[in-house]
DRENKEFI-567389 format. One line per 5 residues: number of its first residue (from 1); for each residue x negated, y negated, z of C-alpha. Coordinates in steps of 0.2 Angstrom, whole numbers. Layout:
residues N
NUM = X,Y,Z; ... .
This chain:
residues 361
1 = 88,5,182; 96,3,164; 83,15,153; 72,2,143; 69,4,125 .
6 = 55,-4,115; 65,-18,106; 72,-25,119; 55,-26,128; 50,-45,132 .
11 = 35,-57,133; 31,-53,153; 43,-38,154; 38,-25,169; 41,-8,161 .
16 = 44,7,168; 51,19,155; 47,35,145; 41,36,129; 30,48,115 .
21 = 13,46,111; 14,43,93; -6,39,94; -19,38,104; -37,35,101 .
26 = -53,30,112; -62,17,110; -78,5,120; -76,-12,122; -90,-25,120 .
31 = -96,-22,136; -99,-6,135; -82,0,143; -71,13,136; -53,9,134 .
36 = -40,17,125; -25,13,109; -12,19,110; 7,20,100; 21,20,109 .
41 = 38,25,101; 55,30,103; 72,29,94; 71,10,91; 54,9,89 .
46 = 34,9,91; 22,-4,101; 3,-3,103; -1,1,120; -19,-5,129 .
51 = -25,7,144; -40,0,153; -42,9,170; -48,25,174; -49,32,154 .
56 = -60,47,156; -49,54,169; -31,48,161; -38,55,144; -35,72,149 .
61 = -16,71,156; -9,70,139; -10,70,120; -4,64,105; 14,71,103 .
66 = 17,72,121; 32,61,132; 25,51,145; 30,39,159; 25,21,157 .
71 = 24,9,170; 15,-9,165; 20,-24,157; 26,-30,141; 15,-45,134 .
76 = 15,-56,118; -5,-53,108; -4,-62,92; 15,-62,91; 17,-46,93 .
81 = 23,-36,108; 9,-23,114; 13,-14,133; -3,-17,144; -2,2,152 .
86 = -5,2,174; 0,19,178; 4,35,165; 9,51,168; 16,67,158 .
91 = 31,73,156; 40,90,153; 51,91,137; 65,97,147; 66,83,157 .
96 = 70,72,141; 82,70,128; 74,72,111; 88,58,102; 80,45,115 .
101 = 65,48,106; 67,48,90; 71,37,75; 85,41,67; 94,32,50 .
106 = 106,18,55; 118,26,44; 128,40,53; 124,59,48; 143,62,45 .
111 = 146,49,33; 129,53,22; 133,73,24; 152,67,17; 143,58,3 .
116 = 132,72,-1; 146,84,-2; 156,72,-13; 142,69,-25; 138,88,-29 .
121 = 156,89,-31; 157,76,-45; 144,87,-57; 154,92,-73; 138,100,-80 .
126 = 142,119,-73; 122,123,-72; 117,110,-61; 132,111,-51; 129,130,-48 .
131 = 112,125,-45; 115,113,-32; 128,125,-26; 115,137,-22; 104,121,-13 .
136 = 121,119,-2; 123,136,3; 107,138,12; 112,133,29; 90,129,34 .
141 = 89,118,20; 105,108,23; 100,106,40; 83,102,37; 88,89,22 .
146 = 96,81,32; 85,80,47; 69,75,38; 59,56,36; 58,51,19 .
151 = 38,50,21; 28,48,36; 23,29,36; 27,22,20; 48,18,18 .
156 = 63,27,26; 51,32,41; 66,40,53; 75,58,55; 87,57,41 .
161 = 77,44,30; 76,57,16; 94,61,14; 97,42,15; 83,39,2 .
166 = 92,52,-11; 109,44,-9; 102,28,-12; 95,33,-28; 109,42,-35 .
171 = 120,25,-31; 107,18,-40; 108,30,-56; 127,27,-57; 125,10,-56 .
176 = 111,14,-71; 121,23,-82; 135,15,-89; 125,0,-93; 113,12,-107 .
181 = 126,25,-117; 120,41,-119; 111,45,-102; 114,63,-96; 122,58,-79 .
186 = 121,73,-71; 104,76,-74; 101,59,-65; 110,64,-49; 101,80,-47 .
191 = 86,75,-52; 87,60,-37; 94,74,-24; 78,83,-28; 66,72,-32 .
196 = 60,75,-13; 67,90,-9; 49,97,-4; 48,86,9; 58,96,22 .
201 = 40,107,20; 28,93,18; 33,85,33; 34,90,53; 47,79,60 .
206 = 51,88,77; 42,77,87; 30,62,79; 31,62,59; 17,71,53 .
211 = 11,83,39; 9,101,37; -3,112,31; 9,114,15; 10,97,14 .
216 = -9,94,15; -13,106,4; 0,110,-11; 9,92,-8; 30,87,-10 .
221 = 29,88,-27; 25,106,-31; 30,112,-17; 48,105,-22; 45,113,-40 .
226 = 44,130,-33; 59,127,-23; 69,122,-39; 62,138,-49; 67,149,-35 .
231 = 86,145,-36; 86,143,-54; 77,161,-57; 94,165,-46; 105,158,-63 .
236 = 100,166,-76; 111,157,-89; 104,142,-84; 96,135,-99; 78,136,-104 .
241 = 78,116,-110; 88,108,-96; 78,117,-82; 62,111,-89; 70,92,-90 .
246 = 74,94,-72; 57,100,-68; 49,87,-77; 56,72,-66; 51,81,-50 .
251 = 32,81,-58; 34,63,-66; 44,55,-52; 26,45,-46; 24,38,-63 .
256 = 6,39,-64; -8,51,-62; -16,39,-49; 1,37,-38; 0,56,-35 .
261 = 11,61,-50; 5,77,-61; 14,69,-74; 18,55,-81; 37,51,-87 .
266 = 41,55,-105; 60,55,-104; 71,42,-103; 80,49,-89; 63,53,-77 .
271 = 58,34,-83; 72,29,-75; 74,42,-61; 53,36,-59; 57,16,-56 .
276 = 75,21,-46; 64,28,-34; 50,16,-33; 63,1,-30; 74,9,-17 .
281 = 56,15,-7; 48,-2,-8; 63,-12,-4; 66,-2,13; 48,-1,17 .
286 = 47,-20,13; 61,-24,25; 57,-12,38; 40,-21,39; 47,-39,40 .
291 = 56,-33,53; 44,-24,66; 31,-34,60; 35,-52,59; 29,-63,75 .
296 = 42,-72,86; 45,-91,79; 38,-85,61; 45,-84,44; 29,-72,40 .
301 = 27,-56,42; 10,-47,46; -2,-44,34; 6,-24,26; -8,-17,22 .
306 = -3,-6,6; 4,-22,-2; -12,-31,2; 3,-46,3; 12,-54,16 .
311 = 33,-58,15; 41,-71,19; 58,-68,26; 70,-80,23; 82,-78,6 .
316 = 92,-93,6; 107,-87,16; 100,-93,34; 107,-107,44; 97,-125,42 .
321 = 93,-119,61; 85,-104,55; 77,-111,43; 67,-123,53; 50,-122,58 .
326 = 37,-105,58; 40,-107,36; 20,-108,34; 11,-94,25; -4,-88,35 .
331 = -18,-96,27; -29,-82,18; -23,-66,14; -35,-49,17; -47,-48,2 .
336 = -57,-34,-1; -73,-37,-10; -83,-26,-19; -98,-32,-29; -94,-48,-26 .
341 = -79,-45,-36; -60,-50,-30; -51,-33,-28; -36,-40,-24; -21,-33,-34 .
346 = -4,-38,-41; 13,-32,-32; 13,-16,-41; 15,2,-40; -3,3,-30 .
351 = 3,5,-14; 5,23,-20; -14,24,-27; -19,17,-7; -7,28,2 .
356 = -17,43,-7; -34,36,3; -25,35,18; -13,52,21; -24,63,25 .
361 = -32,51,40 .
């Protein structure tokens, strides 16, 4: 039998197929019965699983992070496929290939390691070339730059997402640049390779995404600060004035004290290195959400919960078969209310304000 992967899983599909606990929480029913949620993943996806039978015993077979073998039935809740669990059962890591597990960019490692090469490359400043010389030398960096998730749930959410983020941004810069003379080009590029660079600490990505005590406690922005000053204390020409330019975008890339940023941008290239980053996180998050999360037959996706919005996904360039039916905007949208008061807000930048409330659940 054919191995089966979460999406290609089908309305009344029997499935018997491994996968990784991403989740997994207990829970009682109305009636008094325990049950369980789970989160199923592998390398094309994740699906809520249900277990009904036999919980208190099943409980203790496995955990969170673990591979199991599934046997039950795919079935269509509310448009969304969920896998209604029969039988479960753990299984040894070294009876499973780690890539069938998981998510990796849908850009291959070669070409964005070819990139990244050809960017540090194209650096005519000698200080920030010798300092990202040093970042290229150190074999456990590369590798784990280029292995790491961009962030854990919110865009770029698959082994490789980080590298692919920092590309995108510095395509984005040079994009930027020669539309405003005067801009410090290199600084841009650096400073969007290392904007995240403290994520390959912050982050655990050998099995589910998850963070670290680092990354709990010191977080990726200072945690890349200190990485930068230990290669640059390596340099000692390198100038006072452009390692504290640098600096500052790593501290200011949030934008604001209540995204998580220790500072806010007060150069015109960490303004622009700040919104680069913002648009390029937001527009893969916001597509990988249409697409995981938007119900057979609709034009809707489910309600993301950061945005407090729902997204329509149609943009014109369907087929008139496409764009027929399934076009109707769920009806109300999730509306906190506090004091009686409307807290709904604006597309905006506080999706990073919420994610702060929710990282460390």
């Amino acid at each position: 039998m054919p191995k089966q992967y979460i999406a290609d899983l089908k309305d009344r599909d029997a499935v018997d197929a491994a996968f990784m606990v991403k989740e997994k929480t207990l829970a009682v029913a109305r009636n008094g019965k325990p049950y369980m949620n789970l989160k199923f993943m592998d390398k094309s996806g994740d699906m809520d699983g249900k277990l009904w039978d036999q919980v208190d015993e099943r409980d203790r077979l496995f955990q969170r992070g673990d591979f199991v073998q599934v046997r039950g039935t795919a079935s269509l809740y509310m448009g969304k496929m969920q896998l209604v669990v029969k039988e479960i059962s753990r299984l040894e890591e070294d009876g499973v290939e780690m890539a069938d597990f998981m998510p990796v960019s849908p850009v291959p490692l070669d070409q964005m390691q070819r990139e990244l090469r050809q960017v540090v490359q194209s650096l005519q400043d000698p200080h920030l070339a010798r300092l990202m010389e040093l970042f290229m030398a150190d074999e456990r960096f590369v590798a784990d730059y280029c292995r790491a998730p961009a962030a854990k749930g919110m865009h770029h959410v698959y082994r490789g997402g980080l590298l692919e983020h920092s590309l995108a941004v510095v395509r984005l810069v040079d994009a930027v640049v020669p539309l405003y003379p005067g801009l410090n080009r290199d600084l841009l590029v650096v400073g969007a390779l290392l904007h995240d660079l403290g994520k390959v600490v912050e982050l655990s990505y050998d099995r589910a995404f998850d963070y670290t005590d680092e990354g709990r406690l010191l977080g990726h922005i200072s945690i890349g600060v200190e990485m930068v000053q230990e290669r640059l204390a390596r340099i000692p020409e390198f100038p006072r004035e452009l390692a504290l330019l640098l600096k500052h975008m790593l501290l200011s890339h949030h934008g604001q004290y209540e995204y998580g940023s220790p500072k806010r941008p007060k150069t015109v290239e960490a303004t622009i290195l700040h919104y680069l980053d913002d648009m390029d996180s937001k527009i893969n998050g916001i597509r990988s959400h249409v697409a995981r999360d938007t119900a057979q037959g609709s034009r809707w996706s489910g309600h993301h919960r950061l945005y407090n919005l729902y997204f329509f996904s149609g943009n014109g360039l369907e087929s008139g078969e496409e764009r027929r039916g399934g076009a109707e905007e769920p009806a109300v949208e999730a509306v906190t209310t506090e004091h009686g008061r409307d807290t709904r807000r604006c597309f905006d930048n506080r999706p990073f304000a919420e994610l702060q409330r929710f990282r460390e659940t």
